[in-house]
C-alpha positions, -999 to 999 in steps of 0.1 A, spaced: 788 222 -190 797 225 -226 807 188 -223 775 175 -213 756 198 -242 773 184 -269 760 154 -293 792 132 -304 811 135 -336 807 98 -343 781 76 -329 778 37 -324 754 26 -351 744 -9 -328 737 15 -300 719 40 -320 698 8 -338 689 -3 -297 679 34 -288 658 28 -319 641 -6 -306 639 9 -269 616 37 -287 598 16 -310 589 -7 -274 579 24 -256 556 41 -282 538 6 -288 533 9 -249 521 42 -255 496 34 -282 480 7 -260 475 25 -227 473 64 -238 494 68 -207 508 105 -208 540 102 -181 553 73 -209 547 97 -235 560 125 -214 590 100 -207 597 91 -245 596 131 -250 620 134 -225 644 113 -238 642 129 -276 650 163 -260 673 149 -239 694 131 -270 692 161 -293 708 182 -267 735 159 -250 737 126 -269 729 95 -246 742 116 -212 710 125 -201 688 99 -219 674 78 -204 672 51 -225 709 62 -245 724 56 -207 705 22 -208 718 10 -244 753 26 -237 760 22 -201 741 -17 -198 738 -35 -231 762 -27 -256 789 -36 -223 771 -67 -219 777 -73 -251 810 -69 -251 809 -34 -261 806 -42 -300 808 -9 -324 803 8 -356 810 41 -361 785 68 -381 788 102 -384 768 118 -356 750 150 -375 725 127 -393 718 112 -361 710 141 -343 688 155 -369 669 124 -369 665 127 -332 655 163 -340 626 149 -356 614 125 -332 615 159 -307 590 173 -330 569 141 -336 569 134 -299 566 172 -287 536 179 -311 521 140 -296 521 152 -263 507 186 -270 479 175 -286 477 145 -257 475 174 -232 448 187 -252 426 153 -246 429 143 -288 449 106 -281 435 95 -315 454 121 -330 483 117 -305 485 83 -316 487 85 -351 521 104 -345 530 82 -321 527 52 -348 545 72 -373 578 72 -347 574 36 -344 569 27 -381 609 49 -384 621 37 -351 610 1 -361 634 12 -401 663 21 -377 667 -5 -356 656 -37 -374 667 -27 -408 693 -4 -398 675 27 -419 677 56 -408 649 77 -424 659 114 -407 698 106 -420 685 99 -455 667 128 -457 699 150 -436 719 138 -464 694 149 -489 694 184 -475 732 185 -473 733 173 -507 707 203 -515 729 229 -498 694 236 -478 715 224 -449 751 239 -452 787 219 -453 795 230 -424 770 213 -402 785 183 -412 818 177 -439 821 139 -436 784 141 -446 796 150 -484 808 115 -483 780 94 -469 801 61 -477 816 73 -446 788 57 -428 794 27 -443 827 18 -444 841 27 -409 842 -3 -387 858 1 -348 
């Protein structure tokens, strides 16, 4: 059980960047139709990544399971804190969209939902990572402590580490 509630250590940046464009797809979707199972869906899947990684995403189990194989399994390894903190915002983003979906506001609702696609749309065409930036930041701060992440004292890390 542990196993499966557990983000990784080290992520694949060019899965992590798809994941990103896979978002940024749906919440467009979601912007044009209002449709709450998608945004239920793309809620889902934040929770989902925070707690276990790709395992029980959806759309990580798509990227890491369908394309990055097709692909020939290309990789580039980040540290994974950042990453999950980033996906801990999109839980809040998407969380608070739906609520206030639920409540019949979509204008609102959308607003949020364009504000995940304008960072998913950083991630995975520029390969900027908005919620890492500010993880470092925090890190940096000592708001969020050393131990939630060492390699993150050394953002090169990101960087420079090639598989």
């Amino acid at each position: 059980m542990s196993e499966i509630f557990s983000f990784p250590e080290v992520v694949n940046e060019y899965a992590a960047r798809l994941v990103a464009f896979l978002v940024l797809c749906l919440s467009i979707l979601i912007i044009k139709t209002e449709n709450i199972w998608l945004l239920s869906f793309l809620t889902y899947g934040f929770w989902a990544r925070v707690l276990t990684g790709p395992t029980l995403s959806p759309l990580g189990l798509i990227v890491t399971k369908g394309i990055i194989p097709a692909f020939g399994n290309p990789s580039k390894s980040v540290i994974g804190p950042p990453k999950r903190f980033a996906q801990a915002i999109g839980v809040v983003f998407s969380t608070t969209a739906l609520a206030i979906a639920i409540m019949g506001n979509w204008s609102i609702s959308i607003n949020i939902i364009l504000v995940l696609a304008i960072f998913a749309s950083l991630e995975s065409l520029f390969g900027f990572c908005a919620g890492c930036w500010v993880f470092g930041h925090l890190i940096r701060l000592r708001i969020i402590p050393e131990k939630f992440c060492a390699k993150c004292q050394n953002l090169e890390f990101s960087l420079s580490q090639k598989s």
